[in-house]
N, CA, C and O atoms as a Maestro MAE file, in Angstrom:
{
 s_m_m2io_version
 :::
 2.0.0
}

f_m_ct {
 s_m_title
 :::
 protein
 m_atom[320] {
  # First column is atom index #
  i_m_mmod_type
  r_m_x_coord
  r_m_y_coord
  r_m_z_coord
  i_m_residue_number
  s_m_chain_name
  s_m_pdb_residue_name
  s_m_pdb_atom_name
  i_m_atomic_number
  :::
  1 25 21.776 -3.185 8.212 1 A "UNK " " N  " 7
  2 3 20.653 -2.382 7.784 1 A "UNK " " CA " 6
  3 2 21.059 -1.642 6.510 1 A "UNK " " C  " 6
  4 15 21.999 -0.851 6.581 1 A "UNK " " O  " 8
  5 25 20.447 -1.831 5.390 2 A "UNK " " N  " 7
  6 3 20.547 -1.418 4.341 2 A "UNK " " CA " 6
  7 2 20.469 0.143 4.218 2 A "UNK " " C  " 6
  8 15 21.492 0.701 3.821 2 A "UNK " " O  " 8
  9 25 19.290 0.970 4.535 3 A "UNK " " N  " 7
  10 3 18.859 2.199 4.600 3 A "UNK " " CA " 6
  11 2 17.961 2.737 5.347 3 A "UNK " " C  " 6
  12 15 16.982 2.014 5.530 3 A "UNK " " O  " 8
  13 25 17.943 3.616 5.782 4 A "UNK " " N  " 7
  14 3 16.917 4.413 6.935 4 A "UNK " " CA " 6
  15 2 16.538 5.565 5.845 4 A "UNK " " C  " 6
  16 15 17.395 6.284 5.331 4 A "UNK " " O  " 8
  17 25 15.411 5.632 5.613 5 A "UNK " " N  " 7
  18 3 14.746 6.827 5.096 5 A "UNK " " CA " 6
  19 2 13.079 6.255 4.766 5 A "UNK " " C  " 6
  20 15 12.939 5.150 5.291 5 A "UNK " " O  " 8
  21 25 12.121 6.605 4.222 6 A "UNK " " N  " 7
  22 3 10.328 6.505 4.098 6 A "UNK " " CA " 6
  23 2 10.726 5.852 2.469 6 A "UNK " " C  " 6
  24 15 11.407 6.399 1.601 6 A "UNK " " O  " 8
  25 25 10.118 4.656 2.429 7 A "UNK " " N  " 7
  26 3 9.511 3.982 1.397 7 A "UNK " " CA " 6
  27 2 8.222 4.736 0.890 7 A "UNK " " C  " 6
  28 15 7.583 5.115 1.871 7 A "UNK " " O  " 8
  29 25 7.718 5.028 -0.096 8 A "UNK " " N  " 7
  30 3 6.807 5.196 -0.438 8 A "UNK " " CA " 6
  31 2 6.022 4.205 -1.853 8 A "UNK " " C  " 6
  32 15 6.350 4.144 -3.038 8 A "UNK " " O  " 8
  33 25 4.624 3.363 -0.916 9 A "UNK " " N  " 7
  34 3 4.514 2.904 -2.040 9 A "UNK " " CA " 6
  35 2 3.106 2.625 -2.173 9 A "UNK " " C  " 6
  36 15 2.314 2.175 -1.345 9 A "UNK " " O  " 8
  37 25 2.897 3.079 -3.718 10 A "UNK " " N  " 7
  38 3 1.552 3.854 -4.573 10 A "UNK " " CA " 6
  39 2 0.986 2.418 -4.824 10 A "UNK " " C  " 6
  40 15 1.766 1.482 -4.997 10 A "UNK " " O  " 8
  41 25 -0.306 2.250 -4.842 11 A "UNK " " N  " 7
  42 3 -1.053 1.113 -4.877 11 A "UNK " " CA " 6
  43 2 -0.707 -0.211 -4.220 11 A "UNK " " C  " 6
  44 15 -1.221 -1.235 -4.669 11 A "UNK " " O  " 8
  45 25 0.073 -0.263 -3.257 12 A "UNK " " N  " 7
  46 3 0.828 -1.093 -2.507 12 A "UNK " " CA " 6
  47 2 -0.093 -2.406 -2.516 12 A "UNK " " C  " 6
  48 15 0.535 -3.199 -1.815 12 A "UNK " " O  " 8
  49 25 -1.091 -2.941 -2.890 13 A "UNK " " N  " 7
  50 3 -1.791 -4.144 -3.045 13 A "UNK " " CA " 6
  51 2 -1.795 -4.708 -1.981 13 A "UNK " " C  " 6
  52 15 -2.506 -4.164 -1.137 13 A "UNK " " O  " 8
  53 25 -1.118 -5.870 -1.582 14 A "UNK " " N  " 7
  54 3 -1.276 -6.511 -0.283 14 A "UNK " " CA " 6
  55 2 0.140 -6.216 0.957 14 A "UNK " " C  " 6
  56 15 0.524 -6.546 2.079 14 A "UNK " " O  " 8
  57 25 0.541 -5.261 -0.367 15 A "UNK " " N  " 7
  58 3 2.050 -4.796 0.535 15 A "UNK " " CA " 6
  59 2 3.335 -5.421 0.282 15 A "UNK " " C  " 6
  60 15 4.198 -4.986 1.045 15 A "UNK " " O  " 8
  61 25 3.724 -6.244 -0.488 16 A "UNK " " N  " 7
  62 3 4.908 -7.018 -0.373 16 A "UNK " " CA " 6
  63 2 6.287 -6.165 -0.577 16 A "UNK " " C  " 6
  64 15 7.405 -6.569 -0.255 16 A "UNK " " O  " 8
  65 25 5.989 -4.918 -1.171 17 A "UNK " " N  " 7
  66 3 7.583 -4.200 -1.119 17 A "UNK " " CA " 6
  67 2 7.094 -3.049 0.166 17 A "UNK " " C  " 6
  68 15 7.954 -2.464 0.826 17 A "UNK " " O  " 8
  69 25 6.124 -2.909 0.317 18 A "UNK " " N  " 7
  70 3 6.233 -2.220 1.250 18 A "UNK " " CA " 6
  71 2 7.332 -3.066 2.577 18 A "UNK " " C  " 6
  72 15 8.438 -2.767 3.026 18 A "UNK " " O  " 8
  73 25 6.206 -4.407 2.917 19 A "UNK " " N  " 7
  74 3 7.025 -5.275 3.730 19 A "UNK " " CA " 6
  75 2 8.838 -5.182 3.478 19 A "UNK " " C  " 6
  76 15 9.540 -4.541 4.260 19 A "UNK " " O  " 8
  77 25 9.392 -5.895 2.322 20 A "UNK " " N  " 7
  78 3 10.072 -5.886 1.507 20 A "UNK " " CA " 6
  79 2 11.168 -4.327 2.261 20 A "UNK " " C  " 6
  80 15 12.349 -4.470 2.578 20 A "UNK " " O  " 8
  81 25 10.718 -3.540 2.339 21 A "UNK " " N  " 7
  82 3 11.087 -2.029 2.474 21 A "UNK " " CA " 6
  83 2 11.566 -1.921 3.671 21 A "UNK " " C  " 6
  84 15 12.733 -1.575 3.851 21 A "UNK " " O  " 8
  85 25 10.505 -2.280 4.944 22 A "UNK " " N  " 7
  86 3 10.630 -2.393 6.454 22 A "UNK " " CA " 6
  87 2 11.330 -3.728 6.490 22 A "UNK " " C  " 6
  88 15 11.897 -3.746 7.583 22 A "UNK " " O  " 8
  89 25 11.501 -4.498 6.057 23 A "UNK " " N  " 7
  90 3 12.585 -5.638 6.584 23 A "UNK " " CA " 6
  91 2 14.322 -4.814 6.069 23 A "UNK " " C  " 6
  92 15 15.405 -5.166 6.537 23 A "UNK " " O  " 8
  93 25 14.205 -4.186 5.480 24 A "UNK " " N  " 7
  94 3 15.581 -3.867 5.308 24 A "UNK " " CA " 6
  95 2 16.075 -2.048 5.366 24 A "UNK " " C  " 6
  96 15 16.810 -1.351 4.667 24 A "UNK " " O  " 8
  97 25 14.856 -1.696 7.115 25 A "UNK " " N  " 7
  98 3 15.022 -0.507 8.271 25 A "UNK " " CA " 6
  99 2 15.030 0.188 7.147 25 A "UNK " " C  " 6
  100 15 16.138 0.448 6.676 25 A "UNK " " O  " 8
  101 25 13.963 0.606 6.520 26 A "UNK " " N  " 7
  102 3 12.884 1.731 6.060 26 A "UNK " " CA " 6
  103 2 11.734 1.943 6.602 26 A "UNK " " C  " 6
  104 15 11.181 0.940 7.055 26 A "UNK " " O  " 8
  105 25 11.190 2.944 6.701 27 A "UNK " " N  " 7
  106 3 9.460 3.324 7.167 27 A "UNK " " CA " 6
  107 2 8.920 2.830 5.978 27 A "UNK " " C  " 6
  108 15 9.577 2.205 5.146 27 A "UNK " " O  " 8
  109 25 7.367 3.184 5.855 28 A "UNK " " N  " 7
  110 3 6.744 2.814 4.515 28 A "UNK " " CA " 6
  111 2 5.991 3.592 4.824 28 A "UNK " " C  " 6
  112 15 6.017 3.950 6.002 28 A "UNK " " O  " 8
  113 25 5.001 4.185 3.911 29 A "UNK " " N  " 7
  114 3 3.386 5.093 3.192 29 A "UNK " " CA " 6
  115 2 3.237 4.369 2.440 29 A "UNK " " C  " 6
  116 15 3.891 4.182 1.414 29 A "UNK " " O  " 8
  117 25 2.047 3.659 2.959 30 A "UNK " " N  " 7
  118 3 1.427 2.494 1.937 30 A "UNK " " CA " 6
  119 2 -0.281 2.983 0.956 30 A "UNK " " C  " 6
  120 15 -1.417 2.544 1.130 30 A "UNK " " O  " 8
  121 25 0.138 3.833 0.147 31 A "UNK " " N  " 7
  122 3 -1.461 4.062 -0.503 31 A "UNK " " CA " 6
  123 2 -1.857 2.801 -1.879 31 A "UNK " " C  " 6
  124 15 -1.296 2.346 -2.876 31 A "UNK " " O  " 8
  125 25 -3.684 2.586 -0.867 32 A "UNK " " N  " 7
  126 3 -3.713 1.380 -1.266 32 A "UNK " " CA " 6
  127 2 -5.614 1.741 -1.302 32 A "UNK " " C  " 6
  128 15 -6.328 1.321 -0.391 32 A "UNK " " O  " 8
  129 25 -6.195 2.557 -2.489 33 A "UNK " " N  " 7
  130 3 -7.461 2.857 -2.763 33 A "UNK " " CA " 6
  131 2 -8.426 1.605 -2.548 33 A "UNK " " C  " 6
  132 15 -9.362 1.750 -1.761 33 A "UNK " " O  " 8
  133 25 -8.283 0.595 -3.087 34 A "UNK " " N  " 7
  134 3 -8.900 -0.893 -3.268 34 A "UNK " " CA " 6
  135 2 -9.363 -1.102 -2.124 34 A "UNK " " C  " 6
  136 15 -8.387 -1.404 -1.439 34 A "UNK " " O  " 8
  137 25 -10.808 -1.137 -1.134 35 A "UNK " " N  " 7
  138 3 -10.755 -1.658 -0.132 35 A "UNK " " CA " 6
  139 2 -10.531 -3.105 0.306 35 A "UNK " " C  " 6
  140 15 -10.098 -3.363 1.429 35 A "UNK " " O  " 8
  141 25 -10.950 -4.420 -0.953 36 A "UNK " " N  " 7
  142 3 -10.763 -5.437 -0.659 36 A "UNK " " CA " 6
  143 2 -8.934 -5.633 -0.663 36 A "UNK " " C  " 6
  144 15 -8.297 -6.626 -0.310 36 A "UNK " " O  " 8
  145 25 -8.642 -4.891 -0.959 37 A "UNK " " N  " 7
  146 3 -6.881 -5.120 -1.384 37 A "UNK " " CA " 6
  147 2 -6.335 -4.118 0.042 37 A "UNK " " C  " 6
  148 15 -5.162 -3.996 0.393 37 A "UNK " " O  " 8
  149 25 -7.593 -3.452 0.731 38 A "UNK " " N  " 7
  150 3 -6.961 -2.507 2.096 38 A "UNK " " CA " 6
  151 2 -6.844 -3.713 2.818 38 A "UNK " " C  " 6
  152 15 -5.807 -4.202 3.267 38 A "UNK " " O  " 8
  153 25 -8.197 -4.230 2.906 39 A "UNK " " N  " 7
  154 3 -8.333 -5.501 4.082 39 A "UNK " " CA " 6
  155 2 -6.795 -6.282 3.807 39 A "UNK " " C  " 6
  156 15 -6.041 -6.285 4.780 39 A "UNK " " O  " 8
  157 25 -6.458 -6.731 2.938 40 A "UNK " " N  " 7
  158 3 -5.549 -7.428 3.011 40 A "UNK " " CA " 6
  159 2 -3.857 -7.480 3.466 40 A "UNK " " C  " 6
  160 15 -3.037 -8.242 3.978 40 A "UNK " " O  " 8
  161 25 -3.995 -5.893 2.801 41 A "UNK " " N  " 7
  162 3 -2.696 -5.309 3.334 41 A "UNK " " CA " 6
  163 2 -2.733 -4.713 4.475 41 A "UNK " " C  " 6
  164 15 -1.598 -4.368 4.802 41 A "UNK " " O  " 8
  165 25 -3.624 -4.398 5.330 42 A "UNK " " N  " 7
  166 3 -3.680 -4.365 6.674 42 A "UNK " " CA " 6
  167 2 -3.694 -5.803 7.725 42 A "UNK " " C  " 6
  168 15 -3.109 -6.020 8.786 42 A "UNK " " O  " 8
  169 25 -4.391 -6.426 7.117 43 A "UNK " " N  " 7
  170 3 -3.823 -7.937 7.535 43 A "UNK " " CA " 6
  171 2 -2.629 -8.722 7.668 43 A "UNK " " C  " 6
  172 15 -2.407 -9.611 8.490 43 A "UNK " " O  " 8
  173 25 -1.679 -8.156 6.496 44 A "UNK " " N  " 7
  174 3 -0.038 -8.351 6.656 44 A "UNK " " CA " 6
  175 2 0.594 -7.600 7.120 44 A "UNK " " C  " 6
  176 15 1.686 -7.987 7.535 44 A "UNK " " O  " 8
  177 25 0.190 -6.029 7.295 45 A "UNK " " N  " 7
  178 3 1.170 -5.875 8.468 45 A "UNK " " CA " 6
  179 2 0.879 -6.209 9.702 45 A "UNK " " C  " 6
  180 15 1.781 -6.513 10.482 45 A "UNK " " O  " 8
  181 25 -0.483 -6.204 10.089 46 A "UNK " " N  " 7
  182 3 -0.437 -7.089 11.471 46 A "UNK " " CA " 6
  183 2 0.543 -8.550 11.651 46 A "UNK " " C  " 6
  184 15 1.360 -8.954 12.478 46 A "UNK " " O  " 8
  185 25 0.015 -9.001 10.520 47 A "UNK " " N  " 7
  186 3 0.605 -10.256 10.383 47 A "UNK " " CA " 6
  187 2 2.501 -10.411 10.824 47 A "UNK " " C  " 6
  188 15 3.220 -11.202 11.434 47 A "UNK " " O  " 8
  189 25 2.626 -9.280 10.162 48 A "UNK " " N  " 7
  190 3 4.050 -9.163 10.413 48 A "UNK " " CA " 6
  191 2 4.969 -8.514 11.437 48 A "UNK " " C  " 6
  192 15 6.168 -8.624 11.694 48 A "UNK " " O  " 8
  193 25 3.709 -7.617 12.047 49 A "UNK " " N  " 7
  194 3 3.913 -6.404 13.514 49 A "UNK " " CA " 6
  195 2 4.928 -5.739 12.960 49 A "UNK " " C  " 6
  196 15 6.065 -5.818 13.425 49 A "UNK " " O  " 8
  197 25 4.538 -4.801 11.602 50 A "UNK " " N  " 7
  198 3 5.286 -3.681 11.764 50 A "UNK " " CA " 6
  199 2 3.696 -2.621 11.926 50 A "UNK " " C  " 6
  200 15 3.309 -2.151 10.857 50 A "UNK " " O  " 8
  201 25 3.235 -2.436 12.611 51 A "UNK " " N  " 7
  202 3 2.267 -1.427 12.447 51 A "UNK " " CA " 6
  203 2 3.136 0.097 12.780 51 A "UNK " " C  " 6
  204 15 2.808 1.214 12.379 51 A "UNK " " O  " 8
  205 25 4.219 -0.231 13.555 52 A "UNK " " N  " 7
  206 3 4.707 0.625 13.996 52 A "UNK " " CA " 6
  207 2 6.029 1.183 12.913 52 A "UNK " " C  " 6
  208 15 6.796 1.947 13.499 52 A "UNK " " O  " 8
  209 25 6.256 1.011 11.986 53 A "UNK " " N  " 7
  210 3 6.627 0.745 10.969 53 A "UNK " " CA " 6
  211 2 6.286 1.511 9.113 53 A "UNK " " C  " 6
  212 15 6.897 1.955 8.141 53 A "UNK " " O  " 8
  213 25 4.691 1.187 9.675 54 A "UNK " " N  " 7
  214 3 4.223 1.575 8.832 54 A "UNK " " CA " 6
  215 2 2.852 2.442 8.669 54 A "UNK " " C  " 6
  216 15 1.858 2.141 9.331 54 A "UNK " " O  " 8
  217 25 2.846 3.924 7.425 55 A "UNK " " N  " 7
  218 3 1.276 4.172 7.460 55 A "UNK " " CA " 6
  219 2 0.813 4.205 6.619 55 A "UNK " " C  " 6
  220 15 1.136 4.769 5.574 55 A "UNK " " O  " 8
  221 25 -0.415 3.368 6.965 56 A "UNK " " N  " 7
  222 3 -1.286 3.542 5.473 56 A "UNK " " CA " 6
  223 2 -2.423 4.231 5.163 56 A "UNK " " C  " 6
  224 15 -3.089 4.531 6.154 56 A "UNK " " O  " 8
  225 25 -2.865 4.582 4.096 57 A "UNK " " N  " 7
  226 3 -3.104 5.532 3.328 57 A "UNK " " CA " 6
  227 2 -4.684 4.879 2.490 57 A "UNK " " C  " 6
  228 15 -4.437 4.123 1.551 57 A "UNK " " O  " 8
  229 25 -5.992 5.092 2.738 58 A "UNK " " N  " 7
  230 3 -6.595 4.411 1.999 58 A "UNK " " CA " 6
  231 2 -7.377 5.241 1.103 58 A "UNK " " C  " 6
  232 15 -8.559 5.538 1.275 58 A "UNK " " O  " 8
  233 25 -6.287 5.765 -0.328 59 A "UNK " " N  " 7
  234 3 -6.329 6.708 -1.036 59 A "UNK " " CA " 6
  235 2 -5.351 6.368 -2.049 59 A "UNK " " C  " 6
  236 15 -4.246 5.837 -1.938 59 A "UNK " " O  " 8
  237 25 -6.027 6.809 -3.118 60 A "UNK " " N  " 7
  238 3 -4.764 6.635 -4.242 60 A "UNK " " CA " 6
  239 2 -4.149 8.338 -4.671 60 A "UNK " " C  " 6
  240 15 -4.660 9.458 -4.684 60 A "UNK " " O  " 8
  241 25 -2.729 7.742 -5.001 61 A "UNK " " N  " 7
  242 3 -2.185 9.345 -5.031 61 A "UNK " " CA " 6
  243 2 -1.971 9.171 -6.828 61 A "UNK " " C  " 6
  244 15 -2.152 8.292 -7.670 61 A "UNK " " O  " 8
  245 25 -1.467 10.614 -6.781 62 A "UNK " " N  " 7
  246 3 -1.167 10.997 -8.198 62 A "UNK " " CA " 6
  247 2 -0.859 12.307 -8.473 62 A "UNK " " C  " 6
  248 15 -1.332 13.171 -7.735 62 A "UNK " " O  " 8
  249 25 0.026 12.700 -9.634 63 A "UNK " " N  " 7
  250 3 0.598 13.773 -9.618 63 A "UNK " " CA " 6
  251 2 -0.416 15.426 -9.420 63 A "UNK " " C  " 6
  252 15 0.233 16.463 -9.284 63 A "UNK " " O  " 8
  253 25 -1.363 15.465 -9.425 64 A "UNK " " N  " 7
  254 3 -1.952 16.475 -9.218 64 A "UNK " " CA " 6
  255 2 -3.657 16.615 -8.113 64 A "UNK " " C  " 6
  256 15 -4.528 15.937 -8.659 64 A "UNK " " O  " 8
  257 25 -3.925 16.974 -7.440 65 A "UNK " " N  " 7
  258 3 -4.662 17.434 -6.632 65 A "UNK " " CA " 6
  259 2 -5.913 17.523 -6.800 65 A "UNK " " C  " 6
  260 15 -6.274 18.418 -7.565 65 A "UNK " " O  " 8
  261 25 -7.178 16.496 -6.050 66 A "UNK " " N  " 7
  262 3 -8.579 16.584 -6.644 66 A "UNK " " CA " 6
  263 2 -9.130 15.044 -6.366 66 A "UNK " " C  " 6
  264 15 -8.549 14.148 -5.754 66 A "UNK " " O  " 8
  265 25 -10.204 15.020 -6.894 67 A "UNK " " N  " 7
  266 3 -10.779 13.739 -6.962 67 A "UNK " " CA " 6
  267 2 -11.064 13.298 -8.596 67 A "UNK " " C  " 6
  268 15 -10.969 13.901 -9.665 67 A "UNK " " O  " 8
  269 25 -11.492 11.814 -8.168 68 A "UNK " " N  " 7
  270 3 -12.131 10.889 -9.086 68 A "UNK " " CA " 6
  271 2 -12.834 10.274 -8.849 68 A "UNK " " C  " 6
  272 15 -13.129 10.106 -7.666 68 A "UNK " " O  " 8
  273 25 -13.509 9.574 -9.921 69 A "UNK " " N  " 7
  274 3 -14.701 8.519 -10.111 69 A "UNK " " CA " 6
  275 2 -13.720 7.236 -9.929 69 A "UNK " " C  " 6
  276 15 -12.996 6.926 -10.875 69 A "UNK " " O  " 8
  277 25 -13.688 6.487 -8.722 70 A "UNK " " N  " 7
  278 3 -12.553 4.908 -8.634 70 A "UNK " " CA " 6
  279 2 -13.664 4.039 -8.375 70 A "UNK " " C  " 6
  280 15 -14.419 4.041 -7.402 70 A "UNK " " O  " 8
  281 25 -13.657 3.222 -9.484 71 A "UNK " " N  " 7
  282 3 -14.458 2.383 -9.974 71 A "UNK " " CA " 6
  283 2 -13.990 0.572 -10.066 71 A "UNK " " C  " 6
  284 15 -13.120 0.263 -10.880 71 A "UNK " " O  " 8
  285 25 -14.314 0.022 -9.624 72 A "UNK " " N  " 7
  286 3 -13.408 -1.906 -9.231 72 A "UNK " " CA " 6
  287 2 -14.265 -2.753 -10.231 72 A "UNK " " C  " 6
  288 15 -15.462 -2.614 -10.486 72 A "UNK " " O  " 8
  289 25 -13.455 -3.581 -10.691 73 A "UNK " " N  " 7
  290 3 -13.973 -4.276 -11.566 73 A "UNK " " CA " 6
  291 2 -14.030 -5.908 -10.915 73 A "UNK " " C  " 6
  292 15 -12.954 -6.211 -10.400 73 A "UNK " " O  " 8
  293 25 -14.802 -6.707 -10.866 74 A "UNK " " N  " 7
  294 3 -14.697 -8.318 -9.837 74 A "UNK " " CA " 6
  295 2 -14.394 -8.962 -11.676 74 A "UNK " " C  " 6
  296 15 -13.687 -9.969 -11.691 74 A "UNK " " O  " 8
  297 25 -14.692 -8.644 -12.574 75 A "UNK " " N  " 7
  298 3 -14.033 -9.678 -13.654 75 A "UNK " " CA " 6
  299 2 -13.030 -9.390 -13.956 75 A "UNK " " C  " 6
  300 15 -12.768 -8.254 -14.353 75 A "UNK " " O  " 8
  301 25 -12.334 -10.156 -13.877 76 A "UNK " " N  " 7
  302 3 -10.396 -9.799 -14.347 76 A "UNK " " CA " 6
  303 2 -10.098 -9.481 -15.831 76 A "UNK " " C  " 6
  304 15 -9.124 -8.823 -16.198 76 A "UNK " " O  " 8
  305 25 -11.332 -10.184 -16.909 77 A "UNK " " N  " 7
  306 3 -10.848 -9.960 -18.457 77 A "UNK " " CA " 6
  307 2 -11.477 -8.680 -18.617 77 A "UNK " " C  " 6
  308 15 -11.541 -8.291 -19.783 77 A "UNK " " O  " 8
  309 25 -12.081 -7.732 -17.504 78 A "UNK " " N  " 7
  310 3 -12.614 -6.277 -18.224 78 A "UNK " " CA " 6
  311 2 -11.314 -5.634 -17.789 78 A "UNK " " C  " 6
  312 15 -11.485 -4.439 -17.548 78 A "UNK " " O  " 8
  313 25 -10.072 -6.044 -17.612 79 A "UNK " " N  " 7
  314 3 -8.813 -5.556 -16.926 79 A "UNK " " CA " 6
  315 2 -7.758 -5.300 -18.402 79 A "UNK " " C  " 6
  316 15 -6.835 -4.555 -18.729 79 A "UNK " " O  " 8
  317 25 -8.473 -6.304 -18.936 80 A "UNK " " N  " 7
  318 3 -7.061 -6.192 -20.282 80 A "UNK " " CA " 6
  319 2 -7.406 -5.331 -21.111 80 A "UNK " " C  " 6
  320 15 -6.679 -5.071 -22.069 80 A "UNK " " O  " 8
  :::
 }
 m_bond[319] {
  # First column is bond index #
  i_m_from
  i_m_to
  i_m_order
  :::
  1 1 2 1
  2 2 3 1
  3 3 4 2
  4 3 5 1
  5 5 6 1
  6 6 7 1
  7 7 8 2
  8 7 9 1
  9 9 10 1
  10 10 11 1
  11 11 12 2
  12 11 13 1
  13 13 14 1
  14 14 15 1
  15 15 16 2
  16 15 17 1
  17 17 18 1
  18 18 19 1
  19 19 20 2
  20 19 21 1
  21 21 22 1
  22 22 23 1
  23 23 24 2
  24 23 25 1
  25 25 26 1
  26 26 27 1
  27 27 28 2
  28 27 29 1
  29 29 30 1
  30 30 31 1
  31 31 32 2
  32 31 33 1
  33 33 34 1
  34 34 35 1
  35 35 36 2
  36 35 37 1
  37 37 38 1
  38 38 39 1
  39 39 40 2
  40 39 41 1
  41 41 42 1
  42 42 43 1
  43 43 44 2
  44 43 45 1
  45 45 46 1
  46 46 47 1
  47 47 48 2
  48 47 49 1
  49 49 50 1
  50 50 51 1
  51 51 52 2
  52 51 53 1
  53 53 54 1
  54 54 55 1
  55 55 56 2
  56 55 57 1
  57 57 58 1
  58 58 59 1
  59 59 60 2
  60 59 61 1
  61 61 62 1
  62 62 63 1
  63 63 64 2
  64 63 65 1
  65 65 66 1
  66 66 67 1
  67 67 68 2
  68 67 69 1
  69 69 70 1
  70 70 71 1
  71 71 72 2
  72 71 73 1
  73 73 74 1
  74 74 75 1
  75 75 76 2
  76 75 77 1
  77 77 78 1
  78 78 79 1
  79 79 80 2
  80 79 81 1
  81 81 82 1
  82 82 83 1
  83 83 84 2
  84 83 85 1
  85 85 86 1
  86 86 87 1
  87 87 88 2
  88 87 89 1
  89 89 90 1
  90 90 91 1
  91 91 92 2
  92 91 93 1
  93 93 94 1
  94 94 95 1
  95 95 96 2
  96 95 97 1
  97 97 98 1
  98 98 99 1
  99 99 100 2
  100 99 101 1
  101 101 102 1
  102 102 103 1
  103 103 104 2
  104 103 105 1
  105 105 106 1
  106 106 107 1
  107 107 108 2
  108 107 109 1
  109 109 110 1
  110 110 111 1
  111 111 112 2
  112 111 113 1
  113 113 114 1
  114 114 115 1
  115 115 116 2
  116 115 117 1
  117 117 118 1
  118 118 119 1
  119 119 120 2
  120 119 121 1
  121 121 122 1
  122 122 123 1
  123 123 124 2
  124 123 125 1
  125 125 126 1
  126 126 127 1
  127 127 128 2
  128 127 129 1
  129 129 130 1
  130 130 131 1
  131 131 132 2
  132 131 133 1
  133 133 134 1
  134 134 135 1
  135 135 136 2
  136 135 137 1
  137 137 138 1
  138 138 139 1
  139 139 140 2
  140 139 141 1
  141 141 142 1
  142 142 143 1
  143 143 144 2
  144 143 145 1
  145 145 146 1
  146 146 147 1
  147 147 148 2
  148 147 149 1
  149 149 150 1
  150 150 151 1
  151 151 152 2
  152 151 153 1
  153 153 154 1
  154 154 155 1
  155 155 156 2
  156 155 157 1
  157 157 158 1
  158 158 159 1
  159 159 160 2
  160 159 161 1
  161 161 162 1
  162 162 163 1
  163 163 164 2
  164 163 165 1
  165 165 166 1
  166 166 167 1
  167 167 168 2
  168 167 169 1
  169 169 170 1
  170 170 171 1
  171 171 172 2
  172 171 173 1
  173 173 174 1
  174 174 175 1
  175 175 176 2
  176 175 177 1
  177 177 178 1
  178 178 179 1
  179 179 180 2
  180 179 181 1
  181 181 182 1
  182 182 183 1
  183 183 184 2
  184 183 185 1
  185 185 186 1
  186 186 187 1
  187 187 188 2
  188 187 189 1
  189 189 190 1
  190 190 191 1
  191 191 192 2
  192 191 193 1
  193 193 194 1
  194 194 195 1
  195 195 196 2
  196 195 197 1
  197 197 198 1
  198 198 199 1
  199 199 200 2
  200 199 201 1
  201 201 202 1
  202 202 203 1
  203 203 204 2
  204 203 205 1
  205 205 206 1
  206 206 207 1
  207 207 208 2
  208 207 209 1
  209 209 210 1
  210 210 211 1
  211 211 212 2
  212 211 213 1
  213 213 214 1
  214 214 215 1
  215 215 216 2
  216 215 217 1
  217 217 218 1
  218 218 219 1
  219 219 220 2
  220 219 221 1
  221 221 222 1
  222 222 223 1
  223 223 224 2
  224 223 225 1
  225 225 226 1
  226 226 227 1
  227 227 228 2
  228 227 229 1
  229 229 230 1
  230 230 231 1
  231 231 232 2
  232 231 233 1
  233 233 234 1
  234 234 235 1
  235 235 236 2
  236 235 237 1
  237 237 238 1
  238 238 239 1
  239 239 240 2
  240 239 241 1
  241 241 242 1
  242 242 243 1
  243 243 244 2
  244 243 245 1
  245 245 246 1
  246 246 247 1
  247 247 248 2
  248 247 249 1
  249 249 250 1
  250 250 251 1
  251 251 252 2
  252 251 253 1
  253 253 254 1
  254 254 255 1
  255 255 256 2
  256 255 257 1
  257 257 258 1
  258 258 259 1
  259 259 260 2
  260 259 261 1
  261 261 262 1
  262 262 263 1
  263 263 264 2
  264 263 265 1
  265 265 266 1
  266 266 267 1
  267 267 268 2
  268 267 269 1
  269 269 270 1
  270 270 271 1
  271 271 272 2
  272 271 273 1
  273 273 274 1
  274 274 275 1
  275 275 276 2
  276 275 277 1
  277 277 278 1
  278 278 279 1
  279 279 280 2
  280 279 281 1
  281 281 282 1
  282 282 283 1
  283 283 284 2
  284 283 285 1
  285 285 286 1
  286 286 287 1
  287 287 288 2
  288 287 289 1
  289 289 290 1
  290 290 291 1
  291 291 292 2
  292 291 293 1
  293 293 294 1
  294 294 295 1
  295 295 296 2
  296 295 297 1
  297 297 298 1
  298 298 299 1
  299 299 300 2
  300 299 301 1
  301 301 302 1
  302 302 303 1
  303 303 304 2
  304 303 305 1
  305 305 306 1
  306 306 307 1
  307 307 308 2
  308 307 309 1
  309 309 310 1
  310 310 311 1
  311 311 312 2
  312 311 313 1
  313 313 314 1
  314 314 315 1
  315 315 316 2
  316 315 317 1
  317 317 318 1
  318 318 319 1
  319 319 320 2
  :::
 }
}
């Protein structure tokens, strides 16, 4: 076992370092705003049975306190 202490990870997408994190005996905080990108990363940790393992967060964090306007784009070239 590599390390025991909380992964924390900010927009975690479908999760792969979160996963990544708990395979090598870390916890994880998975914040992951995107709901189509929640569905998914809640799907892999089932997939993988760490629920116990891991919590997620369906919120995006950031250095200071409050809200925003979080807005998704379905075309990928309004991304660049």
């Amino acid at each position: 076992m590599l390390g025991q202490g909380v992964f924390i990870d900010v927009g975690s997408y479908v999760g792969f370092y979160t996963l990544l994190a708990t395979r090598h005996g870390w916890r994880a905080i998975a914040f992951e705003p995107n709901p189509l990108n929640l569905i998914l990363l809640r799907y892999n940790i089932d997939l993988h049975d760490i629920n116990d393992k891991v919590v997620i967060i369906d919120k995006a964090a950031g250095s200071v306190q409050g809200s925003a306007i979080f807005t998704l784009s379905y075309n990928p070239l309004r991304n660049i």
